[in-house]
C-alpha positions in Angstrom: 0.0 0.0 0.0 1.3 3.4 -1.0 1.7 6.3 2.2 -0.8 8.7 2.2 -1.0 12.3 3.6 -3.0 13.3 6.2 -4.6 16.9 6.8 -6.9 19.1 8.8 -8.2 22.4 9.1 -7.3 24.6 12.5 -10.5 23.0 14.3 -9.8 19.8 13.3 -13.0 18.8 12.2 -12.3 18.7 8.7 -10.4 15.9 7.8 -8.5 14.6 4.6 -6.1 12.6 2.6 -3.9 12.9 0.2 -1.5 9.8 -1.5 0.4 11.9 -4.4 1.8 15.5 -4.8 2.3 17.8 -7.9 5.9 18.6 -8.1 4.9 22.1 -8.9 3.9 23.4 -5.7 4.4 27.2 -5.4 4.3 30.4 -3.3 0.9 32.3 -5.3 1.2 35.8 -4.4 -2.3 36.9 -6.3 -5.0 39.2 -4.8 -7.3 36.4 -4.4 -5.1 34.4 -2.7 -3.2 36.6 -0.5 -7.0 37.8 0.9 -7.7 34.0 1.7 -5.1 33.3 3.4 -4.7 36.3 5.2 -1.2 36.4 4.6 1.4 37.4 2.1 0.9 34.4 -0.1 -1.5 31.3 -0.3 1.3 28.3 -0.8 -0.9 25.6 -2.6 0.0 22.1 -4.2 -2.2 19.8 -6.3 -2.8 16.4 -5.0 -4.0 13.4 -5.8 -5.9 10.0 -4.7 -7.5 12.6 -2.4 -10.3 12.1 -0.3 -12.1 13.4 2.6 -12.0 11.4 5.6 -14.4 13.8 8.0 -16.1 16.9 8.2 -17.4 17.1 4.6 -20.6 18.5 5.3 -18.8 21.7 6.7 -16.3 22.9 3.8 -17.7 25.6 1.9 -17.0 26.9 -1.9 -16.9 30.2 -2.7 -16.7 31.0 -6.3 -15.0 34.0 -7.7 -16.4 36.4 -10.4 -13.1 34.8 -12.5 -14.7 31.2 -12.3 -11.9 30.2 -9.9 -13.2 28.5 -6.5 -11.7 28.4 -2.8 -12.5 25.8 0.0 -13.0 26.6 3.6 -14.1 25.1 6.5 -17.3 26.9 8.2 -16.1 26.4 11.9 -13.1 27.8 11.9 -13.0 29.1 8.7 -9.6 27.9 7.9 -8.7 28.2 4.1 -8.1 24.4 2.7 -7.8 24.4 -1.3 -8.4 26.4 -4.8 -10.1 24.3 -7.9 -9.1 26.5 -11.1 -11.9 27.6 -13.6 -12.7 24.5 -15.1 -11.1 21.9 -13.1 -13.0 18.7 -12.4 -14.0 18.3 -8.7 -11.4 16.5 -7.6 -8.7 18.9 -9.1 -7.7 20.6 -5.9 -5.1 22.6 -5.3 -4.4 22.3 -0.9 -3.3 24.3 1.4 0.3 22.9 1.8 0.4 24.1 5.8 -2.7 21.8 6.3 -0.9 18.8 6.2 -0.5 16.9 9.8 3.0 15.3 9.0 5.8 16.5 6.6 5.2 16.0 3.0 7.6 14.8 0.2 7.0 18.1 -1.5 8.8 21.6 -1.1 7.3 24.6 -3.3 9.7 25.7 -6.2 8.6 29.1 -7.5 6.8 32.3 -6.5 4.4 33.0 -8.6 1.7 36.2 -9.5 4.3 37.7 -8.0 2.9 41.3 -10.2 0.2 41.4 -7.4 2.9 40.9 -4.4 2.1 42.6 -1.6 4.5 46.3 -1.1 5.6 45.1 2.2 7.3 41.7 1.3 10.3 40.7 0.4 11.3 37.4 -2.1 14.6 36.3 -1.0 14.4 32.5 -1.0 15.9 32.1 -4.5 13.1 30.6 -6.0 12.0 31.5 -9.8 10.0 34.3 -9.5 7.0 34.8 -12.4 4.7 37.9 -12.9 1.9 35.7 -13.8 1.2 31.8 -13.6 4.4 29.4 -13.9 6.0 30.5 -16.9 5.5 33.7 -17.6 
């Protein structure tokens, strides 16, 4: 059997797992995200062989006017994962920080980086890109 991940929001009610990892976790420095996460950057990395393992009936989707969609739990309200505009419902992009045990993942870029916020400062090395990966 392969290891999985295990996460949970701050209350703990929510409850997940995850048994694979993008390798293309990154620091996302957008408006959207930044707001979210209440914090300088939203650090998010696609998973897979994900499921929820408690607490299902309290996450919560809000969808932005841009088609993109956050998940949050409505006890704590802890921000757990962004779906992109178009992504099947299972395409989650999680909260890295959520995760109960260290993952096999580390993020390896900065990116919307045009919307950082005036009072950080990037000096971790990593690419840096202005819009998505890429760019």
């Amino acid at each position: 059997m392969n290891k999985t991940y295990q996460g949970s929001c701050l209350c703990g009610q929510i409850r997940f797992e995850a048994g694979g990892f993008s390798q293309q976790a990154a620091h996302c420095h957008c408006t959207m995200c930044r707001k979210f996460h209440g914090a300088a950057f939203g650090t998010l990395v696609g998973v897979s062989e994900f499921r929820w393992l408690a607490g299902q009936a309290l996450v919560r989707e809000y969808r932005a006017d841009n088609g993109t969609s956050r998940l949050f739990c409505t006890n704590c309200g802890a921000s757990l994962a962004f779906r992109s505009k178009g992504a099947p419902s299972d395409g989650l992009e999680i909260a890295i920080a959520l995760f109960d045990e260290p993952v096999p993942v580390k993020p390896g870029a900065h990116i919307y980086t045009r919307y950082q916020a005036n009072w950080t400062l990037i000096a971790d090395g990593l690419p840096q890109y202005p819009e998505g990966r890429g760019e």
